[in-house]
C-alpha positions as CSV (number, residue, x, y, z in Angstrom):
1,X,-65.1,23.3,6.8
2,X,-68.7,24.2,7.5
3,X,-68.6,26.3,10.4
4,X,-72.2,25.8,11.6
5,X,-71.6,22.5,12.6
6,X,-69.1,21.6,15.7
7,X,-68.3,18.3,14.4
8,X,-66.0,19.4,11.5
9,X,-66.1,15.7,9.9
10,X,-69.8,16.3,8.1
11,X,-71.4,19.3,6.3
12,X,-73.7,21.6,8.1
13,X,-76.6,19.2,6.5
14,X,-78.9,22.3,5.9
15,X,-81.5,21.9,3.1
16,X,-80.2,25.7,2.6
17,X,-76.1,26.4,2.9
18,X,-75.8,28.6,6.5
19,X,-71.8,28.4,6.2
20,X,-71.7,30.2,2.2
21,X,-69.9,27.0,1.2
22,X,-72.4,26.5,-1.8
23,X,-74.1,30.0,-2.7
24,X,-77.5,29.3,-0.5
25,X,-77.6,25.7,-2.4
26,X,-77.8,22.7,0.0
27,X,-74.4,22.6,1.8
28,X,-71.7,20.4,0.6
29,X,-68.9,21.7,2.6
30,X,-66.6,18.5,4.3
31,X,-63.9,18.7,6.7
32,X,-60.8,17.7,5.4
33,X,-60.8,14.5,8.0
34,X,-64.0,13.6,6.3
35,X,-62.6,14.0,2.7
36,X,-59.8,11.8,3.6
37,X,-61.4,9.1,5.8
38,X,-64.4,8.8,2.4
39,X,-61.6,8.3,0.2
40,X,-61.0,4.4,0.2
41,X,-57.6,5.0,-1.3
42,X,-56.6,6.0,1.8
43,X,-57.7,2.8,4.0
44,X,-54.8,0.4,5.1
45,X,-56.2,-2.7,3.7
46,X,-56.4,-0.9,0.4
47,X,-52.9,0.1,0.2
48,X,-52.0,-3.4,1.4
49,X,-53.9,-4.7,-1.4
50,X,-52.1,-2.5,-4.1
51,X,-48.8,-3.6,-2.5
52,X,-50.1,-7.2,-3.4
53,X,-50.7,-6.1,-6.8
54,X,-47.3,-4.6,-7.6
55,X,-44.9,-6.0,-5.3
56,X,-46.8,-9.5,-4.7
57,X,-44.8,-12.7,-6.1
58,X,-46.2,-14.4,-8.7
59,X,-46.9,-17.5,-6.0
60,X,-48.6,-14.8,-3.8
61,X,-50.3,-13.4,-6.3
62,X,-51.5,-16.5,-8.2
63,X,-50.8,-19.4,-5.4
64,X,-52.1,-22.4,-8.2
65,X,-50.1,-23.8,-11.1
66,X,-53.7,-23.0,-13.6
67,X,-54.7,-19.6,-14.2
68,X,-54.3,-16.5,-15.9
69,X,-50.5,-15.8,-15.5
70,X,-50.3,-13.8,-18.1
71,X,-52.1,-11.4,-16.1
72,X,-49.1,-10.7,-13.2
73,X,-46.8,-8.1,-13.1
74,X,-49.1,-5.9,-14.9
75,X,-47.5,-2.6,-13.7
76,X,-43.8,-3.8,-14.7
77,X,-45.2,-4.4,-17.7
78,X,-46.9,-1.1,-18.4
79,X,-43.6,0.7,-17.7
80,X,-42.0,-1.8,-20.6
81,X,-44.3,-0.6,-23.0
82,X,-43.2,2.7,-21.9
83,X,-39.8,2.2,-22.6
84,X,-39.9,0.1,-25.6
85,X,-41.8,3.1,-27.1
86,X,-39.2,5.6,-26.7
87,X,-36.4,3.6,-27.5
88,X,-37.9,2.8,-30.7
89,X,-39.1,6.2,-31.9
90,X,-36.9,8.6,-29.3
91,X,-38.1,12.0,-29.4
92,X,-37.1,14.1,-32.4
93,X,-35.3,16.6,-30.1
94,X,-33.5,14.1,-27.9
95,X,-35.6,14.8,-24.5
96,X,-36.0,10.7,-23.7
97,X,-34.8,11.4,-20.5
98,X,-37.8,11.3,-18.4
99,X,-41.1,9.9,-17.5
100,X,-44.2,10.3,-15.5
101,X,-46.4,8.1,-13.9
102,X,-50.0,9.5,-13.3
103,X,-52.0,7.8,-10.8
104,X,-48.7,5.6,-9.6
105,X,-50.5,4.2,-6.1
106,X,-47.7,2.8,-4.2
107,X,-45.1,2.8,-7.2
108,X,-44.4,-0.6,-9.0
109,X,-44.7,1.5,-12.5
110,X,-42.3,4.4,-11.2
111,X,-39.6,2.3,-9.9
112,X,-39.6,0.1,-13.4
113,X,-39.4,3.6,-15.5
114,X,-36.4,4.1,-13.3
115,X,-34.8,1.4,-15.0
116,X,-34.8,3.1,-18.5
117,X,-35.1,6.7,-17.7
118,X,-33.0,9.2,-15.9
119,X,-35.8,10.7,-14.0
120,X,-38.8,8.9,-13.3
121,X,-42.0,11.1,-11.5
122,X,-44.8,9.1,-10.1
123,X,-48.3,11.1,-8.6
124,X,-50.8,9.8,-7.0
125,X,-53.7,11.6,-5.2
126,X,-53.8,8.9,-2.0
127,X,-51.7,10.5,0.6
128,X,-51.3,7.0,1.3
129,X,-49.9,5.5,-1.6
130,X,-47.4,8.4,-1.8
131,X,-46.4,7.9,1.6
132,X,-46.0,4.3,0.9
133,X,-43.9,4.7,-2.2
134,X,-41.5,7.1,-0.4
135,X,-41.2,4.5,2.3
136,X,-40.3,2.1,-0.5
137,X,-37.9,4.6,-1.7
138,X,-36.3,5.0,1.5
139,X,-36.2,1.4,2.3
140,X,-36.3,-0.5,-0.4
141,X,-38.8,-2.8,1.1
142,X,-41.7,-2.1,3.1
143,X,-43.8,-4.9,5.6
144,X,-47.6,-5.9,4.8
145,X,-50.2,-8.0,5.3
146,X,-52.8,-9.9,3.2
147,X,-56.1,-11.1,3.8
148,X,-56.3,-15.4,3.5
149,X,-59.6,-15.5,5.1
150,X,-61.9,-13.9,7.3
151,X,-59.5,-12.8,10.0
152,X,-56.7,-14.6,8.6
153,X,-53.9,-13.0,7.9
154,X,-50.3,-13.2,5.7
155,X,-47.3,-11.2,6.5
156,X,-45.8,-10.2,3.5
157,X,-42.6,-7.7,2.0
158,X,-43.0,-5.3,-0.9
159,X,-39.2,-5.6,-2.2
160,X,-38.1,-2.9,-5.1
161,X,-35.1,-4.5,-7.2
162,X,-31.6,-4.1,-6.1
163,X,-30.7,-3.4,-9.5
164,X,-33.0,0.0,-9.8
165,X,-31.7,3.7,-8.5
166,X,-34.5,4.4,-6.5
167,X,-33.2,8.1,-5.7
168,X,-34.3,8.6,-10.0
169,X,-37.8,8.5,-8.7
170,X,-40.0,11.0,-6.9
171,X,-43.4,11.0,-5.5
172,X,-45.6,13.8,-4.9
173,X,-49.4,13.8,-4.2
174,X,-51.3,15.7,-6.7
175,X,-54.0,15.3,-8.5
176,X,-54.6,14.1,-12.3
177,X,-57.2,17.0,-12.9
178,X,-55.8,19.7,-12.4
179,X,-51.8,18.8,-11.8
180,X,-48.7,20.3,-10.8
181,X,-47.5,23.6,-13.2
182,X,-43.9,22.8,-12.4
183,X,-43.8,18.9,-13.6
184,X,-42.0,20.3,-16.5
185,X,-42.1,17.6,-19.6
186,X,-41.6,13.7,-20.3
187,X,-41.1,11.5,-23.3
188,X,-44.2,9.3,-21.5
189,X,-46.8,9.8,-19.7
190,X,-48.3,6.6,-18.1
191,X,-51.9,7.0,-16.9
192,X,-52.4,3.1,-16.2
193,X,-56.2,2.3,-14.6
194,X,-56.7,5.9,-14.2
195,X,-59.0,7.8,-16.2
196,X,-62.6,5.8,-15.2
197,X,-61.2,6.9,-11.3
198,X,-61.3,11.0,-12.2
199,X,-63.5,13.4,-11.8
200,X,-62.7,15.1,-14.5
201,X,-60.7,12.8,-16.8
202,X,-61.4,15.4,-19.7
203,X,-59.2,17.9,-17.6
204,X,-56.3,15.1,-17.3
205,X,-56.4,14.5,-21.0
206,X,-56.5,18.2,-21.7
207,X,-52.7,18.6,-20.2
208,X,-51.4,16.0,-22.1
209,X,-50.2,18.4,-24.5
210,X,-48.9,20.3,-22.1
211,X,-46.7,17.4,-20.5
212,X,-45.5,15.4,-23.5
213,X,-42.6,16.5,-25.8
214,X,-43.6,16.7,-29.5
215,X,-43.1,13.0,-30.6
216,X,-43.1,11.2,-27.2
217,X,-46.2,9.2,-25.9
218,X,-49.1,9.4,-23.6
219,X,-49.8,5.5,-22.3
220,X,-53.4,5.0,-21.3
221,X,-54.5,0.9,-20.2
222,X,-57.9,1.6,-18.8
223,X,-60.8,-0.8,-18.2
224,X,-63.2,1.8,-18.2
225,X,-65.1,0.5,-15.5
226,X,-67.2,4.0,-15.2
227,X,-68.8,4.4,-12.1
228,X,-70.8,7.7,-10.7
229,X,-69.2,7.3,-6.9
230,X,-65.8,8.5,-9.1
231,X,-66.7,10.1,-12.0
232,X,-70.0,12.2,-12.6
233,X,-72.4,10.3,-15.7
234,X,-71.8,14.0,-17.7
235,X,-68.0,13.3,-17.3
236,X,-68.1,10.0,-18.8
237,X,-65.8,9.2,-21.5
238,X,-67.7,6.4,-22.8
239,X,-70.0,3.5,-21.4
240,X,-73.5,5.4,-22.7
241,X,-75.9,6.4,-25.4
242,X,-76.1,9.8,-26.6
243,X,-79.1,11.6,-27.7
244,X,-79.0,10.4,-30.9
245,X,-79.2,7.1,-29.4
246,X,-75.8,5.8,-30.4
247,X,-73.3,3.9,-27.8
248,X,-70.5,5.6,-27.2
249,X,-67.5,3.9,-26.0
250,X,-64.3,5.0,-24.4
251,X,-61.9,4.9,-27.1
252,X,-63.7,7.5,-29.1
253,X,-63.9,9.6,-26.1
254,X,-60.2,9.6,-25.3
255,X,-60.2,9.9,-29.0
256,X,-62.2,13.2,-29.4
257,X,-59.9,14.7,-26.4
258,X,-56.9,14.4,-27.6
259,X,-57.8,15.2,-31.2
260,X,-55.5,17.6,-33.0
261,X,-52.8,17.0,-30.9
262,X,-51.9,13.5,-30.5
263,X,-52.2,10.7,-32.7
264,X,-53.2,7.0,-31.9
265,X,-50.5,4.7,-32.8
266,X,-51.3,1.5,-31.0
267,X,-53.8,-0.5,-28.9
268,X,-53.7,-3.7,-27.3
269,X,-55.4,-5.6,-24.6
270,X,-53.4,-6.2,-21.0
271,X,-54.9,-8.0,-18.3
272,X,-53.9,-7.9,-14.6
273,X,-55.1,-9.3,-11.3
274,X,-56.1,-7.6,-8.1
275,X,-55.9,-10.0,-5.1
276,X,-58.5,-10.0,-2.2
277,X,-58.4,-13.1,-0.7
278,X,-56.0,-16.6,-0.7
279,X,-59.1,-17.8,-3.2
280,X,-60.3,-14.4,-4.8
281,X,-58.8,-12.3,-7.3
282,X,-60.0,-9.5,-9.4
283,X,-59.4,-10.4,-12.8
284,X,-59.2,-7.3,-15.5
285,X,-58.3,-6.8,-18.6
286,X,-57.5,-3.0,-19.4
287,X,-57.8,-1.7,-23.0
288,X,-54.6,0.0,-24.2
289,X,-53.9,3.1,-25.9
290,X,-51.0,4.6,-27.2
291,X,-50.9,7.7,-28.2
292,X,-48.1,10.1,-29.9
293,X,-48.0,13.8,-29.5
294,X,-48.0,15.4,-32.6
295,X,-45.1,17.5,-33.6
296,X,-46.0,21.3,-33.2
């Protein structure tokens, strides 16, 4: 934390670094407080908003009898392709016995892998979310509240399933970039909604090889909705034109970073819904990629 300012939340704000945070360039040195409070992940109505999203009824969810409901229960359903990949190709040397969930917010995905996997590992890099999904873990069922409009309010229950063993998941806060070295190795990796939110999404796709058995999967559903407040323009998978003036999209980028060590075996489109409001809902539709790790 800069040390030439007393309140610790900010950075010293120097056109020249007096704290050395940033080698005499202008200071970019935040408190942790700061880091944490910038970080919308970490705002209540945000996790409340994911709980909607993964533990939210289809009625809650969707309250009309029209619209898109193929679009609900979007993270149970990324953990079914998950499952359905490794029971039909099961790794060559038997190791089906557990899966992580990258970027698992409050946990929906990681409690449905526990339904087909011994050991099921969701991170997440929101100290809220994790602390949410351990709750859920604890509980089985955690209290919230949804937004109806303006001040309006819903009480609401994120419930997991009585017929999931909860104590085969566990949640740790990491991040995607540069994760744990102990996390050992999985026949799946989900990284649903995850890679347009990095950084560094190059790093993530980097330790794929490192984390997936030889013949299991890396799961990516993205909508690669790229924007510069999460991911830096020069980190970009896709979403520009390069010098040669050719557009560049986020498949071939994913593509080019895994090359040589996984191989792309399926793609799909799955849509999901986010909801804000009793009358608002995000609607998405993430692309798919499936991707098998080549044997070494």
């Amino acid at each position: 934390t800069c040390s030439t300012k007393k309140d610790k939340k900010t950075s010293c704000g120097s056109a020249t670094c007096q704290c050395g945070c940033n080698d005499g360039k202008p200071c970019t040195c935040v408190g942790d407080e700061a880091k944490e409070e910038e970080n919308v992940y970490e705002r209540k109505e945000v996790v409340d908003m994911y709980l909607m999203m993964h533990y939210g009824k289809p009625d809650e969810l969707l309250r009309w009898d029209f619209g898109p409901k193929d679009a609900l229960e979007y993270p149970a359903r990324c953990a079914k392709v998950c499952a359905d990949l490794v029971a039909q190709q099961p790794p060559a040397n038997g190791d089906n016995k557990r899966a992580l969930d990258v970027g698992c917010a409050v946990g929906r995905s990681t409690f449905e892998l526990a339904r087909y996997f011994e050991e099921a590992v969701g991170v997440d890099f929101s100290h809220a979310f994790i602390d949410t999904a351990n709750e859920l873990k604890a509980n089985g069922a955690r209290a919230y509240e949804m937004q109806d409009e303006g001040d309006l309010r819903s009480k609401c229950v994120a419930e997991i399933d009585a017929a999931i063993d909860r104590q085969r998941c566990t949640f740790r806060q990491g991040d995607a970039c540069d994760l744990d070295k102990d996390l050992g190795q999985f026949a799946v990796v989900l990284g649903a909604n995850l890679l347009c939110r990095l950084p560094k999404p190059r790093a993530f796709l980097a330790r794929l090889a490192d984390l997936v058995v030889p013949g299991g999967f890396a799961v990516l559903p993205s909508p690669y909705s790229w924007m510069e407040e999460y991911t830096p323009k020069s980190e970009w998978l896709g979403g520009y034109t390069d010098a040669d003036g050719n557009d560049v999209q986020s498949a071939d980028g994913i593509a080019a970073a895994l090359r040589g060590k996984f191989t792309l075996v399926k793609t799909d489109n799955m849509p999901f819904l986010i909801r804000e409001t009793r009358r608002k809902n995000q609607y998405t539709v993430a692309h798919l990629t499936v991707w098998q790790r080549n044997e070494d």
